[in-house]
Backbone bond lengths (Angstrom), bond angles and torsions (degrees), N, CA, C in turn:
res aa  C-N    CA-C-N  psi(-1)  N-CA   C-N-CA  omega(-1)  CA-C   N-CA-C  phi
1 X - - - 1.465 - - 1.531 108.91 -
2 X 1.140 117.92 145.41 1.589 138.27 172.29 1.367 143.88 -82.18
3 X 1.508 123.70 103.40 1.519 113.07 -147.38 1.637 107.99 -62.80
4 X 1.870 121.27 -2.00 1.307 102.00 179.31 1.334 104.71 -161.47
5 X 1.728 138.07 175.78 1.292 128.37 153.67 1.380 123.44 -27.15
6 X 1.161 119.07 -68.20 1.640 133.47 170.63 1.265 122.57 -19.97
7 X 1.709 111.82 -55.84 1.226 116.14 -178.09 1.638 100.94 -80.95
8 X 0.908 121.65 -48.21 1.778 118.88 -178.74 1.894 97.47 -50.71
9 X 1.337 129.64 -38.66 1.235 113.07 -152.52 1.741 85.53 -85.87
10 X 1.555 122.25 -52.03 1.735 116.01 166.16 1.606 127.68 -33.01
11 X 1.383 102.24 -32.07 1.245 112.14 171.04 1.766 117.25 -62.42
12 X 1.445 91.47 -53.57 1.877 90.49 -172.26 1.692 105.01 -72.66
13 X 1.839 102.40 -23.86 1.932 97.93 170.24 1.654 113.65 -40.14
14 X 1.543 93.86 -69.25 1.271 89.33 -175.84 1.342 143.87 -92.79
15 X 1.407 112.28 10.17 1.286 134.91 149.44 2.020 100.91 -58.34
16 X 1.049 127.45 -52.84 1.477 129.42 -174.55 1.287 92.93 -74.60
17 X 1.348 163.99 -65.09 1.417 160.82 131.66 1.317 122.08 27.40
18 X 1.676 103.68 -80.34 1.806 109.05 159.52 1.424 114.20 -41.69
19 X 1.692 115.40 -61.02 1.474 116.24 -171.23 1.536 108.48 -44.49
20 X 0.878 137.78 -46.68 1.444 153.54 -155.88 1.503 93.32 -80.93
21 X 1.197 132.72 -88.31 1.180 142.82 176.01 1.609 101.57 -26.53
22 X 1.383 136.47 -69.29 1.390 126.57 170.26 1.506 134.66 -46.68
23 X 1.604 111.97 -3.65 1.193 122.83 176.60 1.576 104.07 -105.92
24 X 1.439 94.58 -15.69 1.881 82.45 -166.92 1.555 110.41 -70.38
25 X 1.557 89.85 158.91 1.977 108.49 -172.68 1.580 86.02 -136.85
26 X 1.184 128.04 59.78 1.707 119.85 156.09 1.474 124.50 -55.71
27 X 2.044 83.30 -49.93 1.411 93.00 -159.27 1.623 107.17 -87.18
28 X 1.638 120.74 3.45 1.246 110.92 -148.49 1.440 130.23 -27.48
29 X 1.912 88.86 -69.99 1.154 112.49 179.99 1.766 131.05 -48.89
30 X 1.386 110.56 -7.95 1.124 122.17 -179.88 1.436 115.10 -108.76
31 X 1.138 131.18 -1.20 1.716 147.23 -160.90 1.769 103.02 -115.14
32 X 1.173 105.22 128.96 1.632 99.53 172.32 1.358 140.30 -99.97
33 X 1.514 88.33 20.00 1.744 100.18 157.42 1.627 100.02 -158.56
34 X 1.232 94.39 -178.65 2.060 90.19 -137.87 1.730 89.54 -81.47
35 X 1.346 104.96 149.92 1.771 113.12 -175.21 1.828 107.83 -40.20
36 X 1.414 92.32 153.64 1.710 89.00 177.30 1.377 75.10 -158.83
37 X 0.893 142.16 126.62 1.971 145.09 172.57 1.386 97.77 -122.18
38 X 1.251 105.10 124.36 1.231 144.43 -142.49 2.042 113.56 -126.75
39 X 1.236 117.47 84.53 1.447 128.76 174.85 1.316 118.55 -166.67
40 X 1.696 98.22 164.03 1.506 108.45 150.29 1.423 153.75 -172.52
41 X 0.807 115.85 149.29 2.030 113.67 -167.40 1.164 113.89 -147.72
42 X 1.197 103.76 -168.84 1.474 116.82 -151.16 2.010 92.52 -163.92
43 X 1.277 122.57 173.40 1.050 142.86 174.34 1.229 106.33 -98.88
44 X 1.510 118.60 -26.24 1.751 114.28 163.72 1.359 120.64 -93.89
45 X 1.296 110.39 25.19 1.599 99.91 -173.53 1.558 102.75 -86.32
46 X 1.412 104.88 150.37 1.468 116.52 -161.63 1.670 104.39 -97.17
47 X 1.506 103.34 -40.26 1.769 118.86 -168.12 1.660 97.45 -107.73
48 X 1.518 121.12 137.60 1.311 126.05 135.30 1.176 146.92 -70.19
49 X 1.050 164.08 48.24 1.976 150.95 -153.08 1.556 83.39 -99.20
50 X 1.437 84.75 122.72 1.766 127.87 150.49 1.294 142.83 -135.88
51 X 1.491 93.16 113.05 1.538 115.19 -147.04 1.732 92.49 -105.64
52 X 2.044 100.18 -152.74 1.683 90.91 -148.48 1.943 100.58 -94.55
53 X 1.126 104.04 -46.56 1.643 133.21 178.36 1.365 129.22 -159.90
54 X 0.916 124.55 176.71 1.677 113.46 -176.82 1.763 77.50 -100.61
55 X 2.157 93.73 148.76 1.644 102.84 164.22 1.138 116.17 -112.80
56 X 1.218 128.58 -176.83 1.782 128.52 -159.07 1.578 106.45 -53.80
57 X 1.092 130.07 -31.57 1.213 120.99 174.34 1.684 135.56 -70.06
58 X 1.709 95.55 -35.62 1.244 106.76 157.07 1.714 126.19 -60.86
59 X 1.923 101.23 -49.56 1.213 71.99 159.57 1.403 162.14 -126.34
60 X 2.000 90.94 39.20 1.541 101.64 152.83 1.417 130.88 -55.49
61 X 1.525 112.36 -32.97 1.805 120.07 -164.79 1.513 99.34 -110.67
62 X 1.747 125.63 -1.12 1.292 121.12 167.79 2.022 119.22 59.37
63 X 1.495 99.70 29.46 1.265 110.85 -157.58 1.329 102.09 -153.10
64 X 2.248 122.27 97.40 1.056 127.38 -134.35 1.861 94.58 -83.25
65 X 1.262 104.58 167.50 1.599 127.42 179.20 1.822 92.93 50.06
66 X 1.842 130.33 30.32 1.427 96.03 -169.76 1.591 86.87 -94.11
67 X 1.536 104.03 93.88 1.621 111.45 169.36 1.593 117.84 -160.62
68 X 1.175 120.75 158.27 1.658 108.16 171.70 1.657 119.37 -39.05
69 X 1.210 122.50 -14.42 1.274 78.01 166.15 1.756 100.66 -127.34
70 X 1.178 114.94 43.09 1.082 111.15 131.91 1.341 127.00 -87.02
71 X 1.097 127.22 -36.43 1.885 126.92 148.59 1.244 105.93 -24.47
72 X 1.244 129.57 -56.85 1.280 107.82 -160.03 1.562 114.72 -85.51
73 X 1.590 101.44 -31.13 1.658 107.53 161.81 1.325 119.91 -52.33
74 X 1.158 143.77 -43.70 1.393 154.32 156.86 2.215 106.53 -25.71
75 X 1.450 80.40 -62.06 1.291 99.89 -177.63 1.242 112.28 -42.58
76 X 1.340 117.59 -74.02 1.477 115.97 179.01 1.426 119.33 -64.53
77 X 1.661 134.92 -26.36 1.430 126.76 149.48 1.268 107.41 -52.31
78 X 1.376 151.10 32.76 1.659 126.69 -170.06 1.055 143.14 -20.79
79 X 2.125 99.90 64.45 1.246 119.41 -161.81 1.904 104.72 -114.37
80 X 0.756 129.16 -168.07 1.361 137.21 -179.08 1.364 125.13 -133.11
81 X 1.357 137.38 101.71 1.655 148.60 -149.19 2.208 88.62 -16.76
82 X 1.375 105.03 -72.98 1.709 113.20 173.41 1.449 102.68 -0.45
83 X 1.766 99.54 -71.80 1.466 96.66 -136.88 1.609 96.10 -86.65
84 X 1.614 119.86 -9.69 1.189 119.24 166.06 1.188 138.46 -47.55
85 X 1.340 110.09 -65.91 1.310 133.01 160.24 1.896 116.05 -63.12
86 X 1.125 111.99 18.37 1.669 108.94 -176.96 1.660 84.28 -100.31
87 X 1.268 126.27 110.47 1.507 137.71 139.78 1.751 113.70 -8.98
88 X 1.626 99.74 -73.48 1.559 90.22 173.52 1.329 148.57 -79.86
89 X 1.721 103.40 53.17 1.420 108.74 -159.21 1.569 92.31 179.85
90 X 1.560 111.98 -38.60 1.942 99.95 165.23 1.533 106.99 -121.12
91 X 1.322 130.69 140.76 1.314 127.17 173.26 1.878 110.75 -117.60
92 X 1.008 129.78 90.80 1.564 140.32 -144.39 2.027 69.58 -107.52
93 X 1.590 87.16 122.03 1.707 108.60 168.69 1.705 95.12 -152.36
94 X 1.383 115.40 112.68 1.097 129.85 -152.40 2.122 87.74 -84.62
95 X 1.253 119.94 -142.26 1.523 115.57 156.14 1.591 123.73 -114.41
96 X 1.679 93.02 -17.05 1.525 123.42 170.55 1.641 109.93 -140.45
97 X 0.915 108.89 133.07 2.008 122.00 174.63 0.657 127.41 -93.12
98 X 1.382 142.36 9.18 1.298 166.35 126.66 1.500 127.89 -79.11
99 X 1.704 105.75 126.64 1.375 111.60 160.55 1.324 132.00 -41.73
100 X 1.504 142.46 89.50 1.387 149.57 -160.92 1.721 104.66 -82.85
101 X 1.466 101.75 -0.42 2.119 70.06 -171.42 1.487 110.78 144.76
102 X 0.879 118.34 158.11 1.746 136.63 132.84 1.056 121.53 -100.87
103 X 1.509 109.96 122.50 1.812 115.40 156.57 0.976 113.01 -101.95
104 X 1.638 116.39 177.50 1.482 120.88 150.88 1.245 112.34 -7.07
105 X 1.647 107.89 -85.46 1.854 111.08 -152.91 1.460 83.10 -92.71
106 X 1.032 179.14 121.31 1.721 148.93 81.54 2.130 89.43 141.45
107 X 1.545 74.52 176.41 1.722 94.95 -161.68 1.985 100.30 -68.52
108 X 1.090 118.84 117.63 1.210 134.19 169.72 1.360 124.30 -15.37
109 X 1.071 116.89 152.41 1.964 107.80 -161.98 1.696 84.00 -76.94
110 X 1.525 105.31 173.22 1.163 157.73 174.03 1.677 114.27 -42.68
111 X 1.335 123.39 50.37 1.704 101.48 -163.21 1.629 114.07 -33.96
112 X 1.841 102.14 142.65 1.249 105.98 -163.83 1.435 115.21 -101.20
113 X 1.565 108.05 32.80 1.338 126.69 -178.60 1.716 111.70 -89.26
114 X 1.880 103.16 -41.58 0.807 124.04 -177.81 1.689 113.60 -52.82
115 X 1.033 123.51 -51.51 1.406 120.26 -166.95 1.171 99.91 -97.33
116 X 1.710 140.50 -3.02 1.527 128.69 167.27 1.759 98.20 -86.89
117 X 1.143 108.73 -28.40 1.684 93.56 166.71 1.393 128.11 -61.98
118 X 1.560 106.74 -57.60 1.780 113.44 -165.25 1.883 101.18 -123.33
119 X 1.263 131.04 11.95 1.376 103.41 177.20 1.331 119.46 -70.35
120 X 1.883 113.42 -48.33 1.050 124.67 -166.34 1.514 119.89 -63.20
121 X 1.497 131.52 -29.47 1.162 173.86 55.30 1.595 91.08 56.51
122 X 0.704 114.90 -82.48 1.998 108.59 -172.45 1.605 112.42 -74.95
123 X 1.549 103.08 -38.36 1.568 88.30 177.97 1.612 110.27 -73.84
124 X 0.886 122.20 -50.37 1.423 122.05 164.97 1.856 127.36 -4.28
125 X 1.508 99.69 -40.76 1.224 118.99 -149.69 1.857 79.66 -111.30
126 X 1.502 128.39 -35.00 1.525 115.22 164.62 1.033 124.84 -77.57
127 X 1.290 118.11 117.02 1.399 131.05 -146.98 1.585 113.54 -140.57
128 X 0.884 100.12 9.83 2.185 123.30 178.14 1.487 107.57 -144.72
129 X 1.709 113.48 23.59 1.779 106.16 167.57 1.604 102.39 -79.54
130 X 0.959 113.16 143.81 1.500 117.67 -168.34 1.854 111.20 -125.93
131 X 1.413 104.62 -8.79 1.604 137.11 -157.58 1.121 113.54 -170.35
132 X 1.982 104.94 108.48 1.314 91.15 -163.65 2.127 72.68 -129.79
133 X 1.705 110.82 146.16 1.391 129.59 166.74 1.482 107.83 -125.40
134 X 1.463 89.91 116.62 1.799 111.36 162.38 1.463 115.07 -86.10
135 X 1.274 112.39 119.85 1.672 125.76 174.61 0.876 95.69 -109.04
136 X 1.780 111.16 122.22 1.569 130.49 149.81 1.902 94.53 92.11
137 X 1.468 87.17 173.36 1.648 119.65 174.59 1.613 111.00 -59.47
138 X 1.031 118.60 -20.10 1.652 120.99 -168.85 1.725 104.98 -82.18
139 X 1.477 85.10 -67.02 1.582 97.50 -179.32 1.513 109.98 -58.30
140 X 1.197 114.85 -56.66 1.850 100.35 178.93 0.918 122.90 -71.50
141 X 1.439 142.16 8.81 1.232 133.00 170.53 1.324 93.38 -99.10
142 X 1.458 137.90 -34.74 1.381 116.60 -172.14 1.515 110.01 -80.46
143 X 1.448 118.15 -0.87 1.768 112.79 -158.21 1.853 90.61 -113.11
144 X 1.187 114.96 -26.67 1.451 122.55 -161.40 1.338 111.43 -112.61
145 X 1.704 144.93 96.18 0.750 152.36 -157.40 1.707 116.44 -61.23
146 X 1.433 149.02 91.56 0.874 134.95 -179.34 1.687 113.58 119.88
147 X 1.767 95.05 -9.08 1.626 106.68 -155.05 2.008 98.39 -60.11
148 X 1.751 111.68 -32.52 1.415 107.20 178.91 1.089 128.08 -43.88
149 X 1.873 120.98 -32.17 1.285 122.43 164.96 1.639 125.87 -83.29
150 X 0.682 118.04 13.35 1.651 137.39 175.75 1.305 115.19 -95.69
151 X 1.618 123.76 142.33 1.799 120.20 176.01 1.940 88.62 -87.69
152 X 1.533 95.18 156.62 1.340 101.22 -177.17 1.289 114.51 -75.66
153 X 1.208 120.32 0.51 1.906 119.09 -171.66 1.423 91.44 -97.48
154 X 1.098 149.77 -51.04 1.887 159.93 139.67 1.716 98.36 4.38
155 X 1.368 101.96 -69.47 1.371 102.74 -159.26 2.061 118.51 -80.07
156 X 1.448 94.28 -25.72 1.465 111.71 155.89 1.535 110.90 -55.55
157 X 0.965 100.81 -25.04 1.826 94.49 -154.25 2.279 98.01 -89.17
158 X 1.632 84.10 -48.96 1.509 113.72 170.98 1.435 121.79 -52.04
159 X 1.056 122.83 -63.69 1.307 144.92 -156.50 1.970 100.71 -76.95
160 X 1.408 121.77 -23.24 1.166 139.70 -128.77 1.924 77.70 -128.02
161 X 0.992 125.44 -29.66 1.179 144.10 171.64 1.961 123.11 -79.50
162 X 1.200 83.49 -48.90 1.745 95.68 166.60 1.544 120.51 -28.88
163 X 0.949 161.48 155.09 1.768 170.75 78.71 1.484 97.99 5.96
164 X 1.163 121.36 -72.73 1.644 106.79 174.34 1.486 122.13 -43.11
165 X 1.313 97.14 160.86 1.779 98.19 -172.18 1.433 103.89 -102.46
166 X 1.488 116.14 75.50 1.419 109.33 -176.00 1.764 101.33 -133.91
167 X 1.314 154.23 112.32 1.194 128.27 169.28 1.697 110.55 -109.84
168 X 1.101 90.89 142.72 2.024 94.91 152.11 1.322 142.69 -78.41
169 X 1.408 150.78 144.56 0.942 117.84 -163.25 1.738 72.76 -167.27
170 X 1.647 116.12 138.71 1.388 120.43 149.67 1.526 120.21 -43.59
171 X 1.551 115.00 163.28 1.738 119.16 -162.30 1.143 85.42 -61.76
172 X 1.860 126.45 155.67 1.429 115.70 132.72 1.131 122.70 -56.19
173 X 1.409 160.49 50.42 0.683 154.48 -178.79 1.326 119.53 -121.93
174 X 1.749 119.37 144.25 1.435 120.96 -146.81 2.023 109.06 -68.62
175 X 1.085 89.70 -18.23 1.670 101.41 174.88 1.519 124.71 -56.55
176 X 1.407 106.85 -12.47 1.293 133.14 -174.90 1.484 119.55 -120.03
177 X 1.184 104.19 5.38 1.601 126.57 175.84 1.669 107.91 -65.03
178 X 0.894 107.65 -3.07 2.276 128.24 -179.61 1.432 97.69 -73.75
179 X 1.510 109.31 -62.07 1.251 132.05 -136.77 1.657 97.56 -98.08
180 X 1.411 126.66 -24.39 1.655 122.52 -179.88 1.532 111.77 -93.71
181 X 2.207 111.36 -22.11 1.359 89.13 153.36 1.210 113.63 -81.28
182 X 1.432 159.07 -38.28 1.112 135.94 -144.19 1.884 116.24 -80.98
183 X 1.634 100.34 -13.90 1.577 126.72 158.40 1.290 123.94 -103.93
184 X 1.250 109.00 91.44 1.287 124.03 -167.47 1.555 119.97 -75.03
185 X 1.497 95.93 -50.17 0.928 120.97 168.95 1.906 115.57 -50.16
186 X 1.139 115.47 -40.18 1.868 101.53 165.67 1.259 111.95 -48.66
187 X 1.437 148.07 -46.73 1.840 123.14 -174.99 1.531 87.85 -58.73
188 X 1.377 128.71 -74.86 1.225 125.41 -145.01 2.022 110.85 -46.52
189 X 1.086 109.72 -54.96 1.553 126.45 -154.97 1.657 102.40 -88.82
190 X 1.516 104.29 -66.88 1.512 118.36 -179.49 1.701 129.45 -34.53
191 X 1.913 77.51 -73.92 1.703 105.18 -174.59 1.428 101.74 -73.40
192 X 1.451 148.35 -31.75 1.250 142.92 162.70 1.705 121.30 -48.55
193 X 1.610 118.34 -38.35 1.059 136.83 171.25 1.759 106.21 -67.08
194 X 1.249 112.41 -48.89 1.709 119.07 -168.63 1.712 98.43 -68.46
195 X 1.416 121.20 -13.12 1.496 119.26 -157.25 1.755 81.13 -109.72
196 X 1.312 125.03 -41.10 1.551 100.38 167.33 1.034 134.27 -77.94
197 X 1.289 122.92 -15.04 1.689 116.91 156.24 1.118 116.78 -56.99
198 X 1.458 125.35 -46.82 1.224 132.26 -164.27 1.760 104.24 -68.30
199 X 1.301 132.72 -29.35 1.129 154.00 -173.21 1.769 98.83 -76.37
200 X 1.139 96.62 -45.45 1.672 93.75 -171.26 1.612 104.56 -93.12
201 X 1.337 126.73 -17.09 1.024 121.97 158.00 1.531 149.22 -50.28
202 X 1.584 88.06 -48.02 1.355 101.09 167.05 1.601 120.85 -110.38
203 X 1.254 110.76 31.15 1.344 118.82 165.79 1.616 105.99 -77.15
């Protein structure tokens, strides 16, 4: 239940928001298997994670991060699949909702149609994120002003430092398994910090 009009009328916003967004075919013609847009929130969600796109697995089972490295994202929230997937408490808005591809090295960036249509538009309408995590190069450059000219270990280190409750953190994803041994220091410093926001968030 809802402490006022406001929140009941934000509620049906972005309840009409998602709907819309799950029907959309922008990208069809450019995607190589047919749209499936892939998120979710709520008007009570407490935490953000925004990651790059959903990948073939996500969107075979239509059910965001359900992949190894969502395991490992889980991991460092020290949350439990439950409380993951509970809307009022995680709001998973990827930068694109749709599966983009295979390339060469890993699944194709993010079409950048996707988030000039519906990002601004949904976050708008989250209005109780209290903890917000950027996964990967996509998301922090669009959330962090300037972040494109920055190396990503800088802004991990920086950002993670901030008074605001926002951190960066490379994808979980195993492709990046280079870059968390040679920073050791992220379980110790990072992921301890990402598990107290998340703690004070949903308190």
């Amino acid at each position: 239940m809802y402490d006022s009009q406001a929140e009941i009328q934000s509620s049906g916003r972005l309840r009409t928001i998602i709907e819309e967004v799950r029907r959309c075919t922008l990208c069809a013609s450019e995607l190589p298997l047919d749209p499936n847009p892939v998120l979710q929130g709520s008007v009570a969600s407490r935490v953000l994670i925004v990651g790059q796109a959903p990948g073939i697995r996500v969107h075979e089972s239509g059910l965001p991060f359900n992949d190894p490295s969502g395991d490992r994202l889980r991991n460092w929230l020290g949350v439990t699949r439950e409380e993951f997937y509970d809307a009022r408490k995680f709001a998973l808005l990827p930068m694109a909702f749709c599966y983009p591809g295979t390339g060469r090295s890993g699944d194709l960036p993010p079409p950048k149609r996707c988030a000039d249509t519906w990002r601004e538009r949904l976050l708008s309408e989250l209005r109780n994120i209290r903890f917000t995590l950027l996964c990967g190069r996509y998301a922090i450059n669009w959330h962090i002003p300037g972040a494109s000219r920055r190396g990503l270990t800088t802004i991990v280190r920086e950002v993670s430092e901030y008074p605001t409750p926002v951190i960066a953190v490379p994808h979980p994803s195993g492709r990046n398994n280079g870059w968390y041994a040679k920073n050791p220091w992220f379980d110790d410093e990072i992921v301890r910090e990402i598990q107290n926001h998340v703690r004070r968030a949903l308190a």
